[in-house]
C-alpha positions, 0 to 999 in steps of 0.5 A: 500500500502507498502511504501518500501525503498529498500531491506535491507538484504538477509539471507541464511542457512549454513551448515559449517560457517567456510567454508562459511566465508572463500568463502564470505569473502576470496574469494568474499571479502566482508567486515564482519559485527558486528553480534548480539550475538544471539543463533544460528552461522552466519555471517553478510556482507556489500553489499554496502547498503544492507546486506547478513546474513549466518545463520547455519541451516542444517535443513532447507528446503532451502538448495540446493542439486544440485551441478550445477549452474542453473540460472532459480533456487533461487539466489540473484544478486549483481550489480557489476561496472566492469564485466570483472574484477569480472570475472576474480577474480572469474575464478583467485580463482578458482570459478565455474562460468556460463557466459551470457553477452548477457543475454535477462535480458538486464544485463550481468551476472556471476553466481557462487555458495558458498560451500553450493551451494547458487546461487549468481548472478554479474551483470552489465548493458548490454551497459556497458559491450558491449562498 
C-alpha cells in the first residue's frame, strides 16, 4: 500500500517560457519559485502547498493542439476561496474562460487555458458559491 501525503507538484511542457511566465505569473499571479539550475528552461510556482513546474519541451507528446477549452480533456484544478472574484480577474485580463457553477462535480468551476493551451481548472465548493 502507498502511504501518500498529498500531491506535491504538477509539471507541464512549454513551448515559449517567456510567454508562459508572463500568463502564470502576470496574469494568474502566482508567486515564482527558486528553480534548480538544471539543463533544460522552466519555471517553478507556489500553489499554496503544492507546486506547478513549466518545463520547455516542444517535443513532447503532451502538448495540446486544440485551441478550445474542453473540460472532459487533461487539466489540473486549483481550489480557489472566492469564485466570483477569480472570475472576474480572469474575464478583467482578458482570459478565455468556460463557466459551470452548477457543475454535477458538486464544485463550481472556471476553466481557462495558458498560451500553450494547458487546461487549468478554479474551483470552489458548490454551497459556497450558491449562498
Amino acid at each position: 500500500m502507498i502511504d501518500i501525503i498529498g500531491l506535491h507538484h504538477v509539471s507541464l511542457c512549454v513551448t515559449d517560457l517567456a510567454k508562459a511566465k508572463e500568463f502564470y505569473g502576470e496574469v494568474l499571479g502566482f508567486a515564482e519559485l527558486q528553480r534548480p539550475d538544471f539543463d533544460f528552461s522552466g519555471a517553478w510556482y507556489s500553489l499554496g502547498d503544492q507546486q506547478l513546474h513549466l518545463i520547455v519541451y516542444r517535443e513532447s507528446n503532451t502538448l495540446r493542439k486544440e485551441n478550445n477549452i474542453n473540460s472532459r480533456d487533461g487539466h489540473f484544478a486549483i481550489r480557489v476561496r472566492d469564485y466570483h472574484q477569480t472570475l472576474s480577474s480572469l474575464k478583467y485580463k482578458g482570459v478565455q474562460v468556460v463557466e459551470k457553477p452548477k457543475s454535477k462535480s458538486g464544485f463550481a468551476q472556471i476553466f481557462c487555458m495558458d498560451p500553450d493551451h494547458n487546461l487549468i481548472e478554479f474551483n470552489v465548493e458548490q454551497k459556497d458559491v450558491d449562498e
